[in-house]
N, C-alpha and C positions, 0 to 999 in steps of 0.2 A: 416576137416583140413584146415580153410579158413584161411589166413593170421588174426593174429590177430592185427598187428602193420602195421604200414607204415612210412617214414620217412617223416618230416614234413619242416625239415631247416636243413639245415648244422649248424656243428658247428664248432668251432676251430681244434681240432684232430680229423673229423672224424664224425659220424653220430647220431642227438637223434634223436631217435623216439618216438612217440606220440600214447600210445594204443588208440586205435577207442572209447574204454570204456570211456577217461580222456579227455570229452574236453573239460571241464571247465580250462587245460593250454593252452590252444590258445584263441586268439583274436578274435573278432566278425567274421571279415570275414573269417578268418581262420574256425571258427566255421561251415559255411557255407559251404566251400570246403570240411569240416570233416563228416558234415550231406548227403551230398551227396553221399561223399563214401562209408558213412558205409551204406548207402541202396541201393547204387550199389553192392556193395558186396553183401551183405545180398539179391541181388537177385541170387547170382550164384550159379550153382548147389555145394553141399555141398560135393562132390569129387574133385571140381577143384578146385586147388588152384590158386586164383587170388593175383597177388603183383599189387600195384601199392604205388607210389612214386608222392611227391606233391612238389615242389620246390619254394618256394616262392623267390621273388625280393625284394629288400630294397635299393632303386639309382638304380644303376649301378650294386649293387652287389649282393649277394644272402646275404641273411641274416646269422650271424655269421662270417663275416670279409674274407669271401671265396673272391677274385675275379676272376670271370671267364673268363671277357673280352679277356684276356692273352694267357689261355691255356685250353685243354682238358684234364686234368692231372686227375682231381678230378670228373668232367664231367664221363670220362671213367671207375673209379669206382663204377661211379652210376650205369652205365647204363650195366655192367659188373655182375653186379646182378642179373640179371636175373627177370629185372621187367616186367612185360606183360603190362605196361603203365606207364610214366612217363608225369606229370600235372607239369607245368611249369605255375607260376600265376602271370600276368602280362603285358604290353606292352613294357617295358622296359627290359624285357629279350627276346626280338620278335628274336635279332639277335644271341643272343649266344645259342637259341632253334635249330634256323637255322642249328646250326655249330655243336650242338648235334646232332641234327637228322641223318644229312650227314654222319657223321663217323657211325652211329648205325641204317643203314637201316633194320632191320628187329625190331627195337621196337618201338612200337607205343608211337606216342607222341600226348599231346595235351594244347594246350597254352590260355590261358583265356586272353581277350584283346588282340588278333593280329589274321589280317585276311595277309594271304603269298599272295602276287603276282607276277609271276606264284606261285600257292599252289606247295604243298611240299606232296610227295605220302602217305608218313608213319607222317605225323604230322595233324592232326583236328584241327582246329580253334575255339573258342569259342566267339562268341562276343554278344555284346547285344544291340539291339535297343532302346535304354534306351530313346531317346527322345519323344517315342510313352509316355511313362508315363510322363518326363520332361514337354513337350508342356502345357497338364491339370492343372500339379504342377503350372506352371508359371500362367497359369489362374486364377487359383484357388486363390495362391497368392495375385495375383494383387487386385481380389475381396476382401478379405480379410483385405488388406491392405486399399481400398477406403472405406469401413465400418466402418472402426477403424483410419481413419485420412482421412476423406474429402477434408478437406482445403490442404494438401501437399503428397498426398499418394506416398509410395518410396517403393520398392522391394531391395534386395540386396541378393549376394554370396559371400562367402569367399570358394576360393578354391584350391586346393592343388599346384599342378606342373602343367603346361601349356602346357598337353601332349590330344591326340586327345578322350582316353578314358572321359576325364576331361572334356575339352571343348564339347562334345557330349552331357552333361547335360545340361551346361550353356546355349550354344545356342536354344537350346528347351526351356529351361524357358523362356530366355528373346523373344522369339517369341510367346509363350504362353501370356507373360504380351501386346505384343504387339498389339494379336487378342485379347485381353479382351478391350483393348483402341480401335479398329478399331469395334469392338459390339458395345461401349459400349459409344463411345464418350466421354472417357476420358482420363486424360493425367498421368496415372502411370507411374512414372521415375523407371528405374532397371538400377544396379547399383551395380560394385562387384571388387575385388581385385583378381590376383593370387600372393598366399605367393610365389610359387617357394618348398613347400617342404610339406612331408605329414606327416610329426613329429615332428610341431611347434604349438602346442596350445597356446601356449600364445602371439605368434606371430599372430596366429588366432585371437584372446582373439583381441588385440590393434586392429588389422584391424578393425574386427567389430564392435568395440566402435566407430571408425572414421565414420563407414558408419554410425552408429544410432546418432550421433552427427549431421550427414547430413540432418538425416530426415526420414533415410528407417526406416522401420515398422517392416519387415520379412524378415530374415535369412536365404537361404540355403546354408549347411553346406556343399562343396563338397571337401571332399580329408581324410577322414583319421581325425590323431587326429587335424589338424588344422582347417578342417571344425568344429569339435567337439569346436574347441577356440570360433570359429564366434558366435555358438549355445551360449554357456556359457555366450556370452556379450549378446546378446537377452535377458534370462534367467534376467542376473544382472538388465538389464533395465527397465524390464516389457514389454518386446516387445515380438516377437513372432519368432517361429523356422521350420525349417522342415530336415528333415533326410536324410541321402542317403543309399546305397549299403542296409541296412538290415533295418526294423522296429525299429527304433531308440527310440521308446518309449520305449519297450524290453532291452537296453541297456546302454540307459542317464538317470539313476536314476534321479539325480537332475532338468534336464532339462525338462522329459518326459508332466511335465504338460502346455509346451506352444508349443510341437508340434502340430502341426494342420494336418500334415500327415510327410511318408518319399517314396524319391521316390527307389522304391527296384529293384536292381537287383540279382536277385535267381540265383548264382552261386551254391548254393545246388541243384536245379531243371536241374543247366546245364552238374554240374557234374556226378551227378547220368543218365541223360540222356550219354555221353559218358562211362564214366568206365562199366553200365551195355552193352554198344553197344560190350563193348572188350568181356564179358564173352559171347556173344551170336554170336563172331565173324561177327559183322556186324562193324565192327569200320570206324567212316565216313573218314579214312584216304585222305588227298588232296581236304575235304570237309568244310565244315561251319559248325557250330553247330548257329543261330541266336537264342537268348531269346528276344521273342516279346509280345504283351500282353495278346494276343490267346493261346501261347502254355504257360504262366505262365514264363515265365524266365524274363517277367520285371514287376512293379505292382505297385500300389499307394497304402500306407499303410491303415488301417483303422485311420479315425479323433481320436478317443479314447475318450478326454474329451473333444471335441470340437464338437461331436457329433449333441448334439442341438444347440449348435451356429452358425457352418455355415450356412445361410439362406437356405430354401429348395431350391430357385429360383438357387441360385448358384452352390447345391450340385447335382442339376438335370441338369447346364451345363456345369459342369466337368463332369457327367456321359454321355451326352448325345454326349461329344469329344472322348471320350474313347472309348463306340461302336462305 
């Protein structure tokens, strides 16, 4: 009798839910939070029934025109349900998780992108060390980049809102580019835009025509579908791309053939590590859940067609930063 749905977004009147079976209707990352559950679930014993509830952010607000900021009105229906976990996805909903929690101390919460300080008893954190993979990416890059334009090698990002999850990439790359020049004796420029918003590809698209206009080489794509823009203008140019949150090659039809990697953060590996912690009563409540590169919650994707291109010399010291 295992729950066989879970809500996935509000909508206008009220609740859609998303069977575990259908999830070819959600979006990459969603898809990720979806794979997770359903093999969280799918560990719990087949008497208990587990609900659990996934909330996704969109701004400020919750996706389908809700806003929460205001009141606990629709909040309290949620949470009224009688769910054994409610997954709040986001940095941007860090404070109105907050104000959830507070009214509904006995249901466990837990929020992807935001660590509480002081933690909060009945809410898990989920975050992720993403610059342990970021750091290599930027290296990796920068090499990449001096192979393929000597005479002016440039790195570049395009990326979303200018929020601390975001910037946690960037700064690892361009520190990565930085250690490949301080090896390597050389002077790769990195170099990137924030649009300010994670649902402007084409705004994406223009930025990164600007940077490849400049000079850069390589593309990472950080934020959503406007990183997705930055990729697209790579693609157009003949330049080159790299991916974020999931295996982008798996998901950029068009583009997959000038990734060179993506850097991933497995929110499936982080979710299914909490949602199974509630069916076995261990839930890290007022703890951390970190995805690092050891326990698999962050990773560098595989090169795919770049395979034998990357020189061995360089694809042994990306490997050899990563251990």
């Amino acid at each position: 009798s295992m729950s066989e749905e879970f809500v996935l977004y509000s909508k206008q009147n009220g609740i859609a839910t998303i069977r575990l079976n259908r999830p070819d209707k959600a979006n990459t990352l969603r898809l990720e939070v979806i794979r997770g559950l359903d093999a969280g679930l799918a560990q719990a014993n087949a008497d208990d029934e587990v609900k659990v509830i996934v909330l996704e952010g969109a701004g400020d607000n919750f996706c389908g025109g809700f806003d929460f900021s205001g009141g606990l009105d629709h909040y309290g229906n949620i949470a009224e349900q009688g769910y054994d976990q409610i997954i709040t996805v986001g940095f941007l909903l860090g404070d109105a998780t907050a104000k959830m929690a507070a009214v509904y101390p006995d249901t466990q919460f837990a929020i992807i992108d935001f660590a509480y300080d002081p933690p909060i008893p009945n809410v898990a954190g989920i975050v992720f060390n993403v610059d342990e993979a970021a750091f290599p990416i930027g290296y990796l890059a920068a090499g990449w980049a001096a192979l393929q334009d000597s005479a002016d090698p440039q790195v570049g990002w395009i990326g979303g809102m200018q929020i601390p999850p975001v910037e946690q990439f960037i700064v690892a790359y361009e520190a990565g580019v930085a250690y490949y020049n301080a090896v390597k004796g050389t002077n790769v420029q990195a170099k990137g835009v924030y649009v300010g918003d994670f649902e402007a590809p084409d705004e994406g698209k223009i930025q990164g025509q600007s940077l490849i206009d400049e000079g850069v080489d390589v593309i990472f794509g950080v934020g959503g579908k406007t990183g997705n823009g930055g990729i697209a203008a790579a693609k157009e140019a003949g330049k080159w791309g790299i991916g974020v949150d999931v295996d982008q090659y798996n998901t950029l039809p068009n583009e997959k053939d000038i990734l060179i990697t993506s850097c991933m953060k497995r929110l499936d590996n982080a979710v299914f590590t909490v949602v199974e912690s509630a069916t076995k009563d261990e839930f890290p409540g007022g703890g951390l859940y970190i995805g690092t590169l050891e326990n698999g919650g962050v990773g560098l994707a595989p090169f795919h067609d770049f395979e034998g291109e990357i020189p061995a010399e360089l694809a042994a010291e990306v490997d050899a930063i990563i251990e």
